[in-house]
N, C-alpha and C positions, 0 to 999 in steps of 0.2 A: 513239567506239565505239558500233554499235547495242545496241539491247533485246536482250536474253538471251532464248530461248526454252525452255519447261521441257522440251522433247524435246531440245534442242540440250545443255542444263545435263545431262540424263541420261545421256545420248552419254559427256560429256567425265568423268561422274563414274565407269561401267562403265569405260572406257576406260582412265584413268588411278587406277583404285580403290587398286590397290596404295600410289602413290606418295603421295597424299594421308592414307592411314592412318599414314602412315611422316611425314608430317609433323605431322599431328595427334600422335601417339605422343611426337615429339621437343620441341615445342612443351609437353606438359601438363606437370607440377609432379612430379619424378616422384618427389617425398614420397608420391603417393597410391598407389604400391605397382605392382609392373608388374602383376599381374592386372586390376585394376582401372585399371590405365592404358591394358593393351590393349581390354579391354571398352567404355572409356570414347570410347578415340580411332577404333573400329566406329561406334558410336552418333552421335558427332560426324559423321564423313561421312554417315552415311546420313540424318542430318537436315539436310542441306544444300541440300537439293534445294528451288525454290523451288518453291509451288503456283500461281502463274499467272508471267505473260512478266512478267520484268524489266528496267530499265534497265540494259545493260552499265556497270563499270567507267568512271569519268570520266579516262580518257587524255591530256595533251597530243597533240596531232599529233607536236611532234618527238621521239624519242625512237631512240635504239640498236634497231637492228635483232636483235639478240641477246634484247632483253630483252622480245619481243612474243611472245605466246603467244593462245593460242586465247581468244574473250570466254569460252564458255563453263564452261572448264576456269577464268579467271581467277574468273569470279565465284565459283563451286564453291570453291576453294581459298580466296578471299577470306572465305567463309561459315567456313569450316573453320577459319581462325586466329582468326576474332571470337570463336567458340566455344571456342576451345581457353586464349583467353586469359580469357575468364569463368570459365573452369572452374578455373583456379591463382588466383583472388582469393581472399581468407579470408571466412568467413561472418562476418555482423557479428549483434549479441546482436538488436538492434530493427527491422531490416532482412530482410525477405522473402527466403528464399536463389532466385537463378534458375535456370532450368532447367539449363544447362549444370555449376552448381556441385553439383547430384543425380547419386546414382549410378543410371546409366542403367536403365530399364528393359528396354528390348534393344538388342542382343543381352545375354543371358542363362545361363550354364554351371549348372543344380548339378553340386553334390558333385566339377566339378573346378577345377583355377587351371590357368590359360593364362599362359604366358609364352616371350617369343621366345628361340631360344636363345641358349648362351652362348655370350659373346668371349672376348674374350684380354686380355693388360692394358691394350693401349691403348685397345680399348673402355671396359675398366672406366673408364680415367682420365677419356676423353671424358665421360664418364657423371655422373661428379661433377664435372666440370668447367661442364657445362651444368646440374647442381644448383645451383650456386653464384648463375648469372644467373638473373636475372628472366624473366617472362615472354615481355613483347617483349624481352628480349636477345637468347634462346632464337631468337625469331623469325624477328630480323634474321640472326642466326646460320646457320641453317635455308638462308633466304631466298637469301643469298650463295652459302652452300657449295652444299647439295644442289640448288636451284632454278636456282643460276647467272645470278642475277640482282644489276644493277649496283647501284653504292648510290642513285643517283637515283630507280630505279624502288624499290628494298626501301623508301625512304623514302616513297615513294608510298602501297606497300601497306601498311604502316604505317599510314600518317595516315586510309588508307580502313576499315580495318577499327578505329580508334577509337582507339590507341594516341597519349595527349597528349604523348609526347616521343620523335616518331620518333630524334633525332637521340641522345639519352641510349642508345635503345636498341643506336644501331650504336656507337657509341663501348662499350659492353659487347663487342660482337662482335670490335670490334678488338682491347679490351685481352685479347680468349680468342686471341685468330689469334698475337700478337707471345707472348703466354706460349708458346703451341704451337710458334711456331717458336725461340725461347728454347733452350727443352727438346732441340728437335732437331738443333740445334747450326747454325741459319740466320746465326747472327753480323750482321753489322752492317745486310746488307739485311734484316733483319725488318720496320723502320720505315721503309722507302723509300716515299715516297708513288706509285701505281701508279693505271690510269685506272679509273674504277669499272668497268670494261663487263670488263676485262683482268684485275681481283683477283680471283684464286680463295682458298680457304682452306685449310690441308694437310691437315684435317679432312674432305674430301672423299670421300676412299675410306674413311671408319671412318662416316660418315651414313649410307654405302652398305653396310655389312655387316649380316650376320645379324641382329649383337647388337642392331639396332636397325628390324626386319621386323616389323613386329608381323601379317602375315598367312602366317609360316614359325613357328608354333608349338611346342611343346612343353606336353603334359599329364600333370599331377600330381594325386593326391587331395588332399581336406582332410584338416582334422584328424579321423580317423575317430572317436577316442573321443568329441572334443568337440560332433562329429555325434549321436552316439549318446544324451550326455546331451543335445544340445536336443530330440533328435526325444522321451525320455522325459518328458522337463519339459513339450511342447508336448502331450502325449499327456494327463498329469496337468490340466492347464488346460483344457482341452475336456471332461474328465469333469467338473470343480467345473462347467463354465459351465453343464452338461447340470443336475449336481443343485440347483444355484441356479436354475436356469429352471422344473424343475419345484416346489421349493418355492415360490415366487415365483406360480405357475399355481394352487396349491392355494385351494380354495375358503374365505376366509373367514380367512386369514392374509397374504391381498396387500392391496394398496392399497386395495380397496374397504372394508374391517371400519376400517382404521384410519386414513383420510381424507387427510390430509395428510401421511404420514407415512411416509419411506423403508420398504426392505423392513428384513425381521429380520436381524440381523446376531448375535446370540448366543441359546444357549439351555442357561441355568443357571435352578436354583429361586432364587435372591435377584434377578434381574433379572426371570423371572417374576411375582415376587409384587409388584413395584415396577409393572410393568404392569396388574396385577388391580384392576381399579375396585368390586370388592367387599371388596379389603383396603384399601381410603383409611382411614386416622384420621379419626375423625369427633369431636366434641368436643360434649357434650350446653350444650345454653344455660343449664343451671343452675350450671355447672364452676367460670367465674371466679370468682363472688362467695367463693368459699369456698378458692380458691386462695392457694400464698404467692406464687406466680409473677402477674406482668401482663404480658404480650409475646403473638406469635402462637403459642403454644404452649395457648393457653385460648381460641384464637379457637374461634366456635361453626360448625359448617358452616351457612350459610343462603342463600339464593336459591328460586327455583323450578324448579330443575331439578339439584336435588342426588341426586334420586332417577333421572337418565336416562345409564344405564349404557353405552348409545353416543356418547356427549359424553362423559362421562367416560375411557371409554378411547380415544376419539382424544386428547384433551389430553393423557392418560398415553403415549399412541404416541408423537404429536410432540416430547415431548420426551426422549423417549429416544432419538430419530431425525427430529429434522425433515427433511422431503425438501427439493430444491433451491425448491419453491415458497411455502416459509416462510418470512415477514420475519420474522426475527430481529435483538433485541438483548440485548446487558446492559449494565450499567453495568462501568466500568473495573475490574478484578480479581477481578471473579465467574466461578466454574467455570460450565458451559455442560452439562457431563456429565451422564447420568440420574441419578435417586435412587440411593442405595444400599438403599434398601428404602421399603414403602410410604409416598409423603407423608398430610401433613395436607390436608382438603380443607375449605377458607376459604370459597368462594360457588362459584356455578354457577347461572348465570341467562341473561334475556334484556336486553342492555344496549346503548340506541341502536343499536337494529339489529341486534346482534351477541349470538351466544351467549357467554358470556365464563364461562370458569375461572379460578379462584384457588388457588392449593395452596402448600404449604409442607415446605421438610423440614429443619428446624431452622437451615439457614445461609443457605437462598434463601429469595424470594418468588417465583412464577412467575406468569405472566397469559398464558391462551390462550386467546385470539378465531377465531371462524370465524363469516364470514356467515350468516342465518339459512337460507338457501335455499343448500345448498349447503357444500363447503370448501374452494372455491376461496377464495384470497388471506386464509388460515391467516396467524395472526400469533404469534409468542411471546417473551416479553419474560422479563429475570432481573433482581436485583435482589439484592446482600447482605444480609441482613438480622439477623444474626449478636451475639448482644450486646444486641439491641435491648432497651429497657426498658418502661415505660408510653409513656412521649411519644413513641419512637421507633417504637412498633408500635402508635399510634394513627390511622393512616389507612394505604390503598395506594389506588393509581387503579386504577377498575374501567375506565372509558372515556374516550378526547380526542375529540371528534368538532367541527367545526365553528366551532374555535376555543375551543372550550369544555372543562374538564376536571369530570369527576364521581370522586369518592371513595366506599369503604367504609369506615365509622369503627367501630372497636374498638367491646365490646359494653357499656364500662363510659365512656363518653363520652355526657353527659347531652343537651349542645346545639353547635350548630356555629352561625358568622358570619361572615362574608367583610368584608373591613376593605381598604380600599385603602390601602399602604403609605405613597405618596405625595401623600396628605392627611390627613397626623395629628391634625386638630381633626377630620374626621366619624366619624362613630359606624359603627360597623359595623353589617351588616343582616342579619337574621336567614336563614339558610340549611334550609329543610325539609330532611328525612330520610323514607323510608321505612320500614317495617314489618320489612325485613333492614338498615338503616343506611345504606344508599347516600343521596347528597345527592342535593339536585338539580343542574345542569349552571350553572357559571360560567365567568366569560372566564378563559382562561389567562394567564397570563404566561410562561411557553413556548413556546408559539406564537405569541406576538407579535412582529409583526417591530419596531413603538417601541417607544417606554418613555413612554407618556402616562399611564400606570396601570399598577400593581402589586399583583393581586388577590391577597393571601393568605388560607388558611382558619385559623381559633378555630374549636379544641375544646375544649369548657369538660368536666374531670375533678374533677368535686365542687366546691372552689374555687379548684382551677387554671384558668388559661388557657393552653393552647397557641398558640403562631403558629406555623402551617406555611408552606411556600412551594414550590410545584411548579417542580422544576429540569431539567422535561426527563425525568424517570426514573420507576420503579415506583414507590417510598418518598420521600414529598414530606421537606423539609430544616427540621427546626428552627432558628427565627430566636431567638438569643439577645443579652442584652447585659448586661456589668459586666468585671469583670477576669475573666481566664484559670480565677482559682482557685474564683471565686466568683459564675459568671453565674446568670442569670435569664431567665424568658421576656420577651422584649420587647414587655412590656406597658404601663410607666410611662407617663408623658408624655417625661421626655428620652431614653427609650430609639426612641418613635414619631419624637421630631423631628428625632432621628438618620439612623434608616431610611428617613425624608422624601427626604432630603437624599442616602444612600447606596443605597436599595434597586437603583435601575438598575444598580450595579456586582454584580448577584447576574449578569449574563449572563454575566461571566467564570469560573461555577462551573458553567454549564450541561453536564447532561450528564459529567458528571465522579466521580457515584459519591457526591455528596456527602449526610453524618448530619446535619451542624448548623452553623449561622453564628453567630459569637459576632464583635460588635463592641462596644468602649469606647471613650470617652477615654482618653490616656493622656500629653495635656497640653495646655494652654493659657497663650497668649503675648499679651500686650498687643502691638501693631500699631506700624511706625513711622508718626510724624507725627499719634497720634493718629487710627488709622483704627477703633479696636477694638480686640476684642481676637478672635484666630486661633482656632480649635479643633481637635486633632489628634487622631484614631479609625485605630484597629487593625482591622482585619477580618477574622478566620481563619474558612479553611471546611476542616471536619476531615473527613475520607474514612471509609465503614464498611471500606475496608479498614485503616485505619490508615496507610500512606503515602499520599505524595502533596499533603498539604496545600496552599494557598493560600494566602498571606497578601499582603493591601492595607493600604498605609498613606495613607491621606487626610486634605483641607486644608479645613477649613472657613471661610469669610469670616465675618463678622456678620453680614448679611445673610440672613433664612431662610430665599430662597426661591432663591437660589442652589447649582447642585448643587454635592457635592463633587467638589474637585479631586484628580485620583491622583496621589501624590506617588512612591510604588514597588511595588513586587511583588516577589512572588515565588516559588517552587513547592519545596516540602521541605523550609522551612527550619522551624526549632523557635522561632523567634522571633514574639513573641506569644501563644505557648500558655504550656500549665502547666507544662511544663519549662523555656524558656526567654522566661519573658513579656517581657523589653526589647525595644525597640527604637527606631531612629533613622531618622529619614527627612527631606529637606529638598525647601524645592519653589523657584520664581523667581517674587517676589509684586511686583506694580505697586501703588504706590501711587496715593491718588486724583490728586494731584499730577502725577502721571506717572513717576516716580521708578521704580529697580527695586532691588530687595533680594532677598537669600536669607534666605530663613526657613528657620529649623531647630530642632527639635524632639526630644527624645529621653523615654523612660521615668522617672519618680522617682529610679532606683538612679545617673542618668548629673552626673556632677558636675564634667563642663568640656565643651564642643563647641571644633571648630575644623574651620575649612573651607581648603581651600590649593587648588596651580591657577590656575585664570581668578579665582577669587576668594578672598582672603586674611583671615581675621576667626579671634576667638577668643572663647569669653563662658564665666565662671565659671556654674552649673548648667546644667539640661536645655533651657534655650531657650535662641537666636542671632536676632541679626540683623544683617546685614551688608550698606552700600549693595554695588550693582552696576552692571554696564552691560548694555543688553538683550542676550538670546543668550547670557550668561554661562555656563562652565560650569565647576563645581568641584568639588571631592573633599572629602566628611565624613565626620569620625572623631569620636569620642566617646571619654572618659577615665570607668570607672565611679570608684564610690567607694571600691571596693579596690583602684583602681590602674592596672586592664587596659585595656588600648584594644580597640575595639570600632567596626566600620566599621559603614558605611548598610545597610540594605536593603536587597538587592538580590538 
């Protein structure tokens, strides 16, 4: 068959318009409502039409003289079922819906519903009878009855308009013809097999009636009341957009006054006055020393631009409304919401390039950065701070730039040192400060993508020493160590040659919100075959929200220059802290030999281990060891001293 010409396609589609609406119509799903069905199956025909000449229909030569029809009415009609069967497919959640599966743009009714009239009951039956098939059933159905076309050729236009099981689809159309004729008392010829060119369907004159004309109409109103309340509701919505457009317009209340920082969205006197950069708490530098309190509650306002009341109230804006061009974070379980009344204002300077705010209001810490030229790529950052003590509200990061982090240190911190974690014999180096307390700039360990080094800050508090450690967040992480009940800063010698050996497992805390690291021993085991003797450290990292925790249990060889090995983990549990400091953990140790054993280990209180599984051992108190084979893997339980059993870590 030749190229379809689009004056030829127009012909056959004017020409034959009626009939093809009536198969579009019968074809669609008609879950989608007849208004919207007849509107739908308009719109399908009249996007049929192609815009330049096509190639006709791929035909065999032989076919039934009955079953040949015009190219260009064939393509038209062909266009018209591929659409009609996109349009009965279900939308899928991640998937684009096509155009056929939209409700049509035109044709178009208001305010009425279009519907063809009505039948009789065999209509109705047809009706839901053709509900019940599929799309192409529908089709094949269609095709046979109303089209009078044989099954060779319906299977044809089937497979040409995309349908993957022409042959599923007529096996539907038969099993509706043999129910039809069931019903109507056809008796035994219902299933006689008949030539395709020759099988009509008894359906035929009911395809052909009113009930199923979709251009012999019937018009009804909608729902007038439920008109009346959209058109009020739609009436209400254009007045707010009108009065937000012009407050939004007003000079000196948009975008410009307050930089980064979405438009207003309430207007109450305790959100006013949390916005006012002339009500910030301010804290005079003489406050602390005479305080009972030490946390940011006595911190002193200082920078050089605590006095610049346009910085001030954009940092107070954004965070009462950052627009979409603000990076934002916080750490995990910090509110994100404005002050409820005026904060504390901590610093407000110019820092690595960046104007940078500090504020507080008793539970957060906030940091807002804006370039100095400009506010564009506004940043704002939260942090809980809640609880906090001397050691815990002794530093916040004022800037990261470049791989480097700089700090603000509290005003009752004499000197600051940067100590690298992961060489405990050298000395730390003296770290300057300036005139508001800001450090100078070090390498992070946050932004490190190794672990070759582990730069923590010491702040020395009269004759404490702090070890902090930058975790990714605004309030860097106290590094403790001793038991749960009774840590310490980790300052000793075996507490350094610990964090030697552990610090690189802090990356599993990044970012996580976390107050303080507290690691101990919490037992040691002489080695099989004479290799040593083991060392076993607990690692908890406690949250300022209070959930959440972390806890690591690691293996240490003799060896000191060997890292630790992770024996288990785990997230919420209470083991290792001060309420439930035990615990058990077992790792699979090679001797030098080449041997392989299960080492196991548990707290002081554990007064039997046993392993079962891939590997079977028992040992009277808190240590095991038990030959194995490589890959081995087994189940530990632990017997305390009152009796209880008590499983691994994990």
């Amino acid at each position: 068959m030749g190229p379809v010409d689009v004056e030829q396609a127009e012909a056959a589609l004017v020409e034959r318009y009626p009939r093809l609406v009536r198969i579009a119509y019968l074809v669609l799903p008609p879950s989608l409502g007849r208004n919207r069905r007849v509107l739908t199956a308009h719109a399908l025909v009249q996007r049929s039409l192609p815009r330049r000449r096509v190639a006709g229909p791929a035909v065999p030569e032989q076919r039934l003289a009955e079953d040949a029809v015009d190219p260009g009415y064939a393509y038209v009609r062909g266009e018209v079922l591929r659409q009609a069967l996109v349009a009965g497919l279900p939308l899928r959640r991640l998937a684009l819906p096509r155009r056929a599966q939209l409700p049509p743009l035109l044709p178009h009714v208001w305010g009425l519903r279009l519907f063809p009239r009505v039948g009789g009951a065999d209509e109705l039956a047809l009706d839901q009878r053709l509900a019940r098939l599929s799309g192409p059933g529908r089709a094949a159905y269609v095709l046979r009855g109303l089209e009078r076309q044989g099954d060779p050729e319906v299977l044809r236009v089937l497979a040409s308009v995309g349908v993957e099981d022409p042959s599923a689809a007529l096996a539907e159309a038969d099993a509706l013809e043999e129910l039809e004729e069931l019903e109507s008392g056809a008796g035994s010829g219902a299933g006689a097999e008949r030539p395709g060119a020759a099988r009509r369907l008894g359906g035929v004159g009911l395809l052909e009636s009113d009930e199923f004309d979709p251009c012999a109409l019937q018009a009804r109103p909608t729902d007038l009341l439920r008109r009346r309340q959209h058109a009020r509701a739609a009436a209400v919505a254009v007045a707010a957009l009108v009065v937000c457009g012009t407050l939004l317009g007003l000079p000196g209340d948009g975008w410009g006054r307050n930089g980064a920082a979405a438009p207003s969205y309430a207007r109450n006197p305790a959100a006013e006055a949390a916005l006012d950069p002339g009500a910030l708490k301010r804290v005079a530098p003489a406050a602390w020393p005479g305080s009972t309190r030490r946390d940011f509650s006595v911190w002193p306002a200082r920078g050089g631009l605590t006095g610049d009341s346009a910085l001030l109230r954009r940092a107070l804006a954004v965070w009462a409304r950052p627009g979409a061009s603000v990076r934002s974070s916080a750490t995990p379980g910090t509110p994100v919401g404005p002050p409820m009344g005026p904060p504390q204002l901590l610093f407000a300077g110019v820092v690595d390039g960046a104007r940078v705010v500090l504020l507080h209001d008793g539970l957060r810490a906030v940091r807002y950065a804006e370039p100095v030229e400009g506010t564009a790529g506004a940043a704002l950052d939260f942090a809980r701070t809640d609880g906090a003590d001397s050691a815990g509200s002794a530093a916040l990061v004022l800037s990261r730039a470049a791989g480097n982090v700089r700090y603000l240190t509290a005003p009752w911190v004499t000197g600051t040192a940067v100590r690298d974690l992961l060489r405990p014999a050298k000395e730390p180096w003296p770290l300057a400060r300036d005139a508001h307390g800001a450090t100078e700039p070090f390498a992070s360990p946050a932004l490190a993508k190794g672990c070759t080094r582990w730069n923590a800050l010491e702040v020395r508090d009269g004759s404490d020493v702090r070890v902090l450690s930058d975790l990714g967040e605004l309030t860097p992480a106290r590094l403790l160590w001793g038991p749960p009940d009774a840590p310490v800063d980790a300052t000793g010698q075996e507490a350094r040659e610990a964090w030697a050996r552990t610090g690189c497992r802090l990356t599993a805390v990044r970012a996580h919100g976390v107050r303080s690291v507290n690691a101990w021993r919490f037992a040691s085991q002489p080695l099989p075959e004479g290799a040593g003797r083991g060392t076993w450290l607990c690692t908890r990292a406690e949250t300022w929200r209070g959930t959440g925790s972390r806890v690591l249990a690691q293996f240490l060889v003799p060896s000191p220059t060997v890292p630790a090995a992770l024996a288990a983990r785990s997230e919420g549990s209470p083991a290792c802290g001060v309420r439930d400091p035990r615990v058990l953990a077992g790792v699979l140790w090679q001797a030098p030999s080449g041997g392989w054993y299960v080492l196991a280990a548990g707290s002081p209180d554990f007064a039997a281990l046993e392993t079962s599984g891939g590997v079977k051992g028992r040992s009277e108190g808190p240590v095991l060891a038990v030959k194995a084979a490589p890959g081995a893997r087994a189940d530990l339980d632990g017997t305390l001293r009152d009796g209880r059993r008590v499983g691994a870590l994990r």
